[in-house]
C-alpha positions as CSV (number, residue, x, y, z in Angstrom):
1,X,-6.9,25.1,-51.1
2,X,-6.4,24.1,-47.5
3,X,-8.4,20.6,-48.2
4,X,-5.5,20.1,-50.5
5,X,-2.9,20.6,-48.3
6,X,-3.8,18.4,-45.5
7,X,-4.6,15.6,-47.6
8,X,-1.0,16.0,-49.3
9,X,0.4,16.0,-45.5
10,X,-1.8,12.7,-44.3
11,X,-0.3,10.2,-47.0
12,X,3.5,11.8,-46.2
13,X,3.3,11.8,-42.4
14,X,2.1,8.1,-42.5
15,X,4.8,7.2,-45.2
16,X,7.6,8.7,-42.7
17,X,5.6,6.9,-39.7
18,X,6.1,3.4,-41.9
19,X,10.1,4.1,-42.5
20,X,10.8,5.0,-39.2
21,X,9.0,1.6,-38.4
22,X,10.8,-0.5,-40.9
23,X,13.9,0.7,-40.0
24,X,13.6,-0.1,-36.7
25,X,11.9,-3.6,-37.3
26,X,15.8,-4.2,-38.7
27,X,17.3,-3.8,-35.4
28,X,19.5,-5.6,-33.5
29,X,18.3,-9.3,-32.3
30,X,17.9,-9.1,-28.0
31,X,21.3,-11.2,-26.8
32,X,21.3,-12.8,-23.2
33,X,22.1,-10.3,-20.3
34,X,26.3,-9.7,-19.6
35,X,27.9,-10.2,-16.7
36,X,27.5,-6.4,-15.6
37,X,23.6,-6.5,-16.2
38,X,22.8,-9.5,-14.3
39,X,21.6,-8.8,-10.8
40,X,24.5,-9.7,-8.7
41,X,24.4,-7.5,-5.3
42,X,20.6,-8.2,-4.8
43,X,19.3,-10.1,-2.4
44,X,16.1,-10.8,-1.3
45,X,14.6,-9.3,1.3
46,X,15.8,-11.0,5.1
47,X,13.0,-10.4,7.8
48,X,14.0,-10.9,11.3
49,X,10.6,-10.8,12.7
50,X,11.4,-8.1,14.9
51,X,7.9,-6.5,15.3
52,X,6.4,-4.4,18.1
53,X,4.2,-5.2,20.6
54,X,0.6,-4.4,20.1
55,X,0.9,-1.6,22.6
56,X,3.8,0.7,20.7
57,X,1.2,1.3,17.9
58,X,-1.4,2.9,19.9
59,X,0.2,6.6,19.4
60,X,0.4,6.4,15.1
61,X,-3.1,5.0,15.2
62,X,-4.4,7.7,17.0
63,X,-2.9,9.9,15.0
64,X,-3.6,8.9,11.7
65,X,-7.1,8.5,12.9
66,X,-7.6,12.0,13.5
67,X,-5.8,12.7,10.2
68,X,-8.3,10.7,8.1
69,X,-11.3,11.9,10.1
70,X,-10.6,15.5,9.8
71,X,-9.1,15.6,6.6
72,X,-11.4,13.2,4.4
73,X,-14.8,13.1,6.5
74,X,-14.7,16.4,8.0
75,X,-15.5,14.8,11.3
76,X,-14.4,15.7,14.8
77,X,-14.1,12.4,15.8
78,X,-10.9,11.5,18.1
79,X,-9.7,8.5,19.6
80,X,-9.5,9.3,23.4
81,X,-8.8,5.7,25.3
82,X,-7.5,2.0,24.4
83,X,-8.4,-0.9,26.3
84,X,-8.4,-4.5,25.8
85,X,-5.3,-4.2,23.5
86,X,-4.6,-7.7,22.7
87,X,-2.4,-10.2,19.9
88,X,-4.7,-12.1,17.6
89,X,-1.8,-13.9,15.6
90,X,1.5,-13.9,14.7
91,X,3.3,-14.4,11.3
92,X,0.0,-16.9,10.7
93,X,1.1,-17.7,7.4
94,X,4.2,-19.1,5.8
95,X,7.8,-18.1,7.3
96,X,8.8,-16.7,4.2
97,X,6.0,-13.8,4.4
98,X,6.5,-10.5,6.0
99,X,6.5,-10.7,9.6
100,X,3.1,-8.9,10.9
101,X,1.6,-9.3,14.0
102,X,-2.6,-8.9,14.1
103,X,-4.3,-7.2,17.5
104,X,-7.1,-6.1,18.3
105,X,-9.3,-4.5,21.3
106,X,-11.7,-1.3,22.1
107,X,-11.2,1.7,21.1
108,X,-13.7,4.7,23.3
109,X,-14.2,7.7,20.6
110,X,-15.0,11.5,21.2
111,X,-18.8,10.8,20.7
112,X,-18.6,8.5,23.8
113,X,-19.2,5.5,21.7
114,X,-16.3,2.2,22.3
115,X,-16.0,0.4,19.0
116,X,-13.6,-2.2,18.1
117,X,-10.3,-1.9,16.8
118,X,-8.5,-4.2,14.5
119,X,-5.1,-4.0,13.1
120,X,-1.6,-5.2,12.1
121,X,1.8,-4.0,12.6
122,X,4.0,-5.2,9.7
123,X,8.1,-5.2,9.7
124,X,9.3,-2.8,7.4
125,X,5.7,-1.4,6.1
126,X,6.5,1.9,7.1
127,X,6.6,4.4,4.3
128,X,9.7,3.4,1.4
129,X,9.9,0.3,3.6
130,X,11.5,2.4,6.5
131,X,10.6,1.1,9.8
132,X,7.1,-0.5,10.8
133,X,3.6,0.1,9.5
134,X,0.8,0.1,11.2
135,X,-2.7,-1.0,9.2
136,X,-6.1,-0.5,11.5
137,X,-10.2,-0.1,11.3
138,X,-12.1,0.8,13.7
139,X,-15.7,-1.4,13.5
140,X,-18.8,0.9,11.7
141,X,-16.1,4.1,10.9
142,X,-14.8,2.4,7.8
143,X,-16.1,4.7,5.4
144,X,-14.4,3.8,2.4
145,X,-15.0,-0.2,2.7
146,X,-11.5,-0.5,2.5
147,X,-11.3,-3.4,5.2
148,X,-15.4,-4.4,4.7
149,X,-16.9,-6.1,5.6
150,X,-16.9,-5.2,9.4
151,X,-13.3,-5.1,9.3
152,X,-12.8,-8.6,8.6
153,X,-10.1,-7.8,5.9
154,X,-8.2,-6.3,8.7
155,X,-8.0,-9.2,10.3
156,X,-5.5,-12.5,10.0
């Protein structure tokens, strides 16, 4: 009895499923965008190139290297001095790109080891776009190979 009933439903189901389909293939045709949809008030984005030096990132790097240490490698690991802070390149691409400027230098770690450190601080990379971002590796901690090899996709 219940084998009966569910093959009744199959056939009806898909029989609705096909009207609902062919009503809708009878829709109206897509017209061109009006006045009021059109995307008047946007512009594109205007970079000033206004990007820090290589030294103002030095606090946010720290930070979110203890952050990612901690939190994803359960390490103790801490940046505890800078030194050779330096600019590799500045907006080395097109103009119209965003502005970022690429450093690099030395970073001495918690384990006593000094590694290197590369990043970039980009105009208006910050989280939603708000304020600058700051992308980094630090040479043989890259544990996720997001910037592998040996940090070269941190670099310019």
């Amino acid at each position: 009895m219940r084998d009966v009933a569910s093959a009744v439903k199959r056939p009806a189901l898909a029989a609705a499923f096909g009207a609902v389909c062919g009503l809708l293939a009878f829709g109206q045709p897509a017209s061109a965008a009006n006045p009021l949809e059109l995307n008047f008030g946007l512009f594109g984005p205007s970079y000033d190139g206004r990007v820090a030096p290589c030294e103002k990132a030095m606090g946010m790097i720290t930070n979110q290297f203890w952050e990612k240490e901690s939190t994803y490698w359960n390490s103790q690991l801490k940046i505890t001095g800078f030194s050779g802070i330096h600019e590799i390149a500045f907006r080395p691409w097109q103009s119209d790109n965003i502005p970022r400027r690429y450093c690099a230098g030395s970073v001495m770690l918690s384990d006593g080891k000094a590694r290197s450190l590369y990043y970039s601080i980009i105009e208006d990379g910050g989280f939603a776009g708000y304020d600058q971002g700051v992308q980094w590796c630090v040479t043989g901690l890259d544990r996720n190979w997001a910037y592998n090899p040996d940090c070269r996709a941190a670099r310019p």
